[in-house]
ROMARLUM-953161 format. One line per field, with one value per residue (C-alpha): x, y, z; residue number from 0; chain. Coordinates in Angstrom, 2 decimals. Example, Ala and Ser with C-alpha at 12.3 -4.5 7.8 and 13.67 -1.06 7.14 Angstrom:
! ROMARLUM-953161
px (12.30_13.67) .
py (-4.50_-1.06) .
pz (7.80_7.14) .
num (0_1) .
chaine (A_A) .
! end
This chain:
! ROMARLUM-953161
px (-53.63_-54.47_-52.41_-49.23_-50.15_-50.46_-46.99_-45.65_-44.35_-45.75_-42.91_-43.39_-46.75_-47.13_-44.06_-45.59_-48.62_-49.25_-52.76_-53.35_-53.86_-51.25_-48.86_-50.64_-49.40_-46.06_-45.47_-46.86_-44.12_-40.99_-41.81_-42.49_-39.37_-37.53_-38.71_-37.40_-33.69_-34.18_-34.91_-31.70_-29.56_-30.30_-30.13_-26.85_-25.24_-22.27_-22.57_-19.99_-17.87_-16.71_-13.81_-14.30_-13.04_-10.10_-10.86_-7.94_-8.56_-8.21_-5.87_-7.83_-6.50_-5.69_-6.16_-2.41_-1.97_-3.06_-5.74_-8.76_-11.96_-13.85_-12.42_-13.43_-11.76_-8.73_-7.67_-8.57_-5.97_-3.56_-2.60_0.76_0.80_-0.90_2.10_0.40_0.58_3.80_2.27_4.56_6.89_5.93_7.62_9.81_8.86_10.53_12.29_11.00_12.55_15.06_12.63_9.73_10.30_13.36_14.43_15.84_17.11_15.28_17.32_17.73_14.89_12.05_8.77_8.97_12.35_13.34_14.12_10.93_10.38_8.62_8.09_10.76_11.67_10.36_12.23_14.17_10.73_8.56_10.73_10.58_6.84_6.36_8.26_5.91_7.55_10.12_10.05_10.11_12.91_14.68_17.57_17.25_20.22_21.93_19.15_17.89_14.64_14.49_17.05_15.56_16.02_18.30_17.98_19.80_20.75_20.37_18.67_19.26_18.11_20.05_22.11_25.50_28.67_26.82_28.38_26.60_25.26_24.39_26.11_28.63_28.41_28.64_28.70_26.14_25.89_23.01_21.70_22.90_24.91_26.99_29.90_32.90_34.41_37.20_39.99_42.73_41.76_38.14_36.22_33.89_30.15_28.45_25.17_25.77_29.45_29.39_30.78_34.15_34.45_33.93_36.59_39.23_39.28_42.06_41.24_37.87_37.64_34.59_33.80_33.26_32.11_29.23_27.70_27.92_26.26_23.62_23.10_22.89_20.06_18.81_18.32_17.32_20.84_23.36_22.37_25.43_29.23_29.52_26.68_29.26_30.23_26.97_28.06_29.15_33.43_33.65_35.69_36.60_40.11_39.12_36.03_39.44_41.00_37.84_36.13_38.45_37.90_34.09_31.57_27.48) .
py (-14.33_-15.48_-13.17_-14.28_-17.94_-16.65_-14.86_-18.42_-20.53_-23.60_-25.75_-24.17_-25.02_-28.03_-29.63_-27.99_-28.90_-25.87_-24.51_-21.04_-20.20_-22.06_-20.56_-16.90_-17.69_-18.76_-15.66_-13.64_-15.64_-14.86_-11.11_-11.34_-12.84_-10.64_-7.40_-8.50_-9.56_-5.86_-4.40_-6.77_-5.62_-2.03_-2.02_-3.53_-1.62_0.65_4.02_6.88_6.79_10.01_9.33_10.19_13.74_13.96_14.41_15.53_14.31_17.18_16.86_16.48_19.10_17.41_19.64_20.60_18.45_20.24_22.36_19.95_20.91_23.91_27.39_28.70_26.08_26.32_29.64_29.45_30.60_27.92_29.85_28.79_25.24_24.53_23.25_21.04_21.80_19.87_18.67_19.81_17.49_15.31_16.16_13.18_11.22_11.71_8.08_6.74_6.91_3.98_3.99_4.41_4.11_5.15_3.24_5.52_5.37_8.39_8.69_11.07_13.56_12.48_10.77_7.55_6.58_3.74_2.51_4.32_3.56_6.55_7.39_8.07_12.29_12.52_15.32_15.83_17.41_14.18_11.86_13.72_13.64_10.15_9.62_12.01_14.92_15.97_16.47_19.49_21.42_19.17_21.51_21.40_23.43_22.25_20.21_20.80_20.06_20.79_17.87_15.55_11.89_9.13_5.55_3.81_7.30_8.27_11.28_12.06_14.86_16.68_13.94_14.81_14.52_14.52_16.54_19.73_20.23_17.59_14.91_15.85_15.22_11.95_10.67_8.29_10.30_11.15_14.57_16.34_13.24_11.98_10.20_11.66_14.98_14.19_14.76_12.50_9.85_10.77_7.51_6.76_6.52_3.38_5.24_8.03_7.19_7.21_4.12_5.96_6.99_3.29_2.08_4.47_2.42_-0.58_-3.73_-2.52_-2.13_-1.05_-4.52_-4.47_-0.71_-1.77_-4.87_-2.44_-0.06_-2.41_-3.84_-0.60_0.28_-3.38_-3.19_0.34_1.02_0.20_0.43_-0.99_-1.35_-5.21_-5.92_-4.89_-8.82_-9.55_-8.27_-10.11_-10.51_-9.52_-11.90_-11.68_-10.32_-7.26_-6.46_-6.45_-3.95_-1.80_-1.32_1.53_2.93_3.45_4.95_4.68) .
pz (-102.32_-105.84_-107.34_-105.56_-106.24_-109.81_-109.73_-108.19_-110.34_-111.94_-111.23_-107.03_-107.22_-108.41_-106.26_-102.89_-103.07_-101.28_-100.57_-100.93_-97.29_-96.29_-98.80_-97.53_-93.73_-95.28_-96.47_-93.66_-91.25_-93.57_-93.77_-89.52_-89.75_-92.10_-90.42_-86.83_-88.56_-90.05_-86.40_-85.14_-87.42_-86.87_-83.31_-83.64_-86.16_-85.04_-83.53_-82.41_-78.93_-77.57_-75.44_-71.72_-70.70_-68.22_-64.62_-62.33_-58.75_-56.16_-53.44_-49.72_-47.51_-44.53_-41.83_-39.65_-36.06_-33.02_-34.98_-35.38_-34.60_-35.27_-35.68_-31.83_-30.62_-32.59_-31.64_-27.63_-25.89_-23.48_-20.32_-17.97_-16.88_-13.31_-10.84_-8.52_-5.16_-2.74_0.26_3.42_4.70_7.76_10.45_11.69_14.95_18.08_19.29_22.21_25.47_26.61_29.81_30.88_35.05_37.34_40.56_43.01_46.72_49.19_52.42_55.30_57.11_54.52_56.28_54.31_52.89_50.55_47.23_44.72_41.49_39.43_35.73_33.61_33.84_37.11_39.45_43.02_43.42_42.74_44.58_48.21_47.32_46.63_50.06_52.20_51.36_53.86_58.12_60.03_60.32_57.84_56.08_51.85_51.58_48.20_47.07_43.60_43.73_39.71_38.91_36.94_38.16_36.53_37.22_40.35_42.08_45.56_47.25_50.72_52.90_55.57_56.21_58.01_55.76_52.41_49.62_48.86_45.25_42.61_40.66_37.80_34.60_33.86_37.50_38.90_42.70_44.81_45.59_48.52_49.49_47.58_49.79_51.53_51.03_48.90_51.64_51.67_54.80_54.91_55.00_52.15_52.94_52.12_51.37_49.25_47.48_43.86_41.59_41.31_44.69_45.72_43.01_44.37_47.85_47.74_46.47_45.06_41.21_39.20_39.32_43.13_43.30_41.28_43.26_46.20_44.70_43.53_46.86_48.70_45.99_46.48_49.65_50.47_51.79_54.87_58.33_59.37_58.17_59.07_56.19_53.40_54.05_52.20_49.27_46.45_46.10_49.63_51.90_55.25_54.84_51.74_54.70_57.30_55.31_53.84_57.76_58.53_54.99_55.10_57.03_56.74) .
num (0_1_2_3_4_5_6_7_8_9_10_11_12_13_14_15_16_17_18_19_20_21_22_23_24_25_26_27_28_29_30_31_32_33_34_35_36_37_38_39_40_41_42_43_44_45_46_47_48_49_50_51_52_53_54_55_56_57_58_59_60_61_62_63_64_65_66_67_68_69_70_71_72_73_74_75_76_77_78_79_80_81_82_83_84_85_86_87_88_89_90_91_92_93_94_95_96_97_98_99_100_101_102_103_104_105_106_107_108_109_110_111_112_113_114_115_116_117_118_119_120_121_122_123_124_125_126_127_128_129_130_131_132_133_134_135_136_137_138_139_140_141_142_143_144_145_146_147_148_149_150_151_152_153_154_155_156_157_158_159_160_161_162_163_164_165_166_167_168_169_170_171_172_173_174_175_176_177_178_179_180_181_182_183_184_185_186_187_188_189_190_191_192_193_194_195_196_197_198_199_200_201_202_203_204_205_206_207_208_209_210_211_212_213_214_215_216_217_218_219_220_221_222_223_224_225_226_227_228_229_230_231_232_233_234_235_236_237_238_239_240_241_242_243_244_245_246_247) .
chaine (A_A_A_A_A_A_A_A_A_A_A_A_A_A_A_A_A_A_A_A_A_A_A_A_A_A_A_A_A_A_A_A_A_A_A_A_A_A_A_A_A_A_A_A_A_A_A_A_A_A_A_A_A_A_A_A_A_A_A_A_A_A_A_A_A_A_A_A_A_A_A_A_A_A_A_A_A_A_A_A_A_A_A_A_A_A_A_A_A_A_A_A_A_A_A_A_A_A_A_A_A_A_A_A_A_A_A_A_A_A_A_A_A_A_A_A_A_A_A_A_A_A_A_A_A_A_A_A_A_A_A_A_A_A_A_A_A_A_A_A_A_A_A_A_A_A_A_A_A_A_A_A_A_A_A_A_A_A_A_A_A_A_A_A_A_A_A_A_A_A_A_A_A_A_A_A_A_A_A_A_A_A_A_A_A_A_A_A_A_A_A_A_A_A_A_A_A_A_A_A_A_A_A_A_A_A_A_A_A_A_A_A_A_A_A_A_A_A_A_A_A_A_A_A_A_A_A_A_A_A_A_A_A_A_A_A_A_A_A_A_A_A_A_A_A_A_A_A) .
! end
């Protein structure tokens, strides 16, 4: 330290005042201080940049539609499409009947005759039985027993005059006795006449043939020619002129 004070100056000396330690620190700070600018400056000088190299991006494969997944699954094999099975058709419903019961007239050799009423379909058959089947002796010649029934109709057995065989088509007669015979001047039966045998008699038109009908059904038929006055439309003078016409 003396011999830098020595190398100072006179001029440095004297106008610092400076002690020898102190000017010994001094100088220790500037060359602290001039080595770190040193180290700054180095650490900042400029150095070489080698420009980045190229990199080309590689395109993704996107895998094709309908083949994801792994390669077992990609080459299963699709067999035919599965129809589904058509259920049969339902078969369609019968419509009901019109009727369920029949009214019908039972006459002649039968154990209890009279206006019946029986299920709808019923037969010849079922009528004589709901009446207590037939009576001894009684003659079923040109009954059919197998008929089946229609409403309002009449069914007599063995009874004198009646027509042999069933109704026609169409007609609304009685089996095995349906009235008259059909000859000119025969008189009409009250009992087992038909609508259209009534409306052929004079002065009687469908009209008429029907409210007799409907009273002979009413009330289990005629047991005598005078009650045709009871009917409805029937005066005293048409009776005058239907009494020869008709028979029971």
């Amino acid at each position: 330290m003396a011999g830098i004070r020595d190398r100072t100056p006179l001029w440095v000396q004297t106008r610092c005042g400076l002690e020898p330690r102190t000017l010994a620190a001094l100088t220790v700070v500037l060359l602290v201080a001039a080595g770190l600018a040193g180290g700054y400056f180095w650490m900042g000088r400029p150095e070489p940049v080698r420009a980045p190299e190229l990199v080309r991006a590689v395109p993704a494969t996107v895998a094709p539609e309908g083949r994801a997944g792994s390669e077992p699954e990609a080459r299963q094999e699709v067999g035919p499409p599965v129809t589904p099975p058509v259920p049969p058709p339902t078969p369609p419903v019968p419509p009901a009947s019109s009727g369920t019961k029949v009214v019908v007239d039972v006459g002649g050799k039968v154990r209890r005759p009279g206006v019946l009423t029986l299920p709808a379909g019923s037969r010849v058959e079922d009528a004589l039985r709901a009446a207590g089947g037939v009576r001894s002796g009684a003659d079923l010649t040109g009954v059919n027993r197998a008929r089946v029934l229609s409403d309002g109709e009449q069914v007599l057995v063995d009874v004198p005059g009646a027509q042999v065989g069933g109704p026609g088509p169409g007609s609304g007669g009685s089996t095995g006795g349906a009235g008259g015979d059909g000859a000119p001047g025969t008189p009409v039966s009250l009992n087992t006449a038909t609508v259209e045998q009534l409306d052929t008699l004079p002065g009687v038109g469908p009209v008429l043939a029907q409210h007799i009908v409907d009273h002979r059904t009413e009330h289990g038929g005629f047991r005598s020619v005078s009650e045709l006055r009871e009917v409805s439309g029937i005066g005293e003078r048409r009776f005058a002129d239907l009494e020869p016409l008709v028979r029971l």
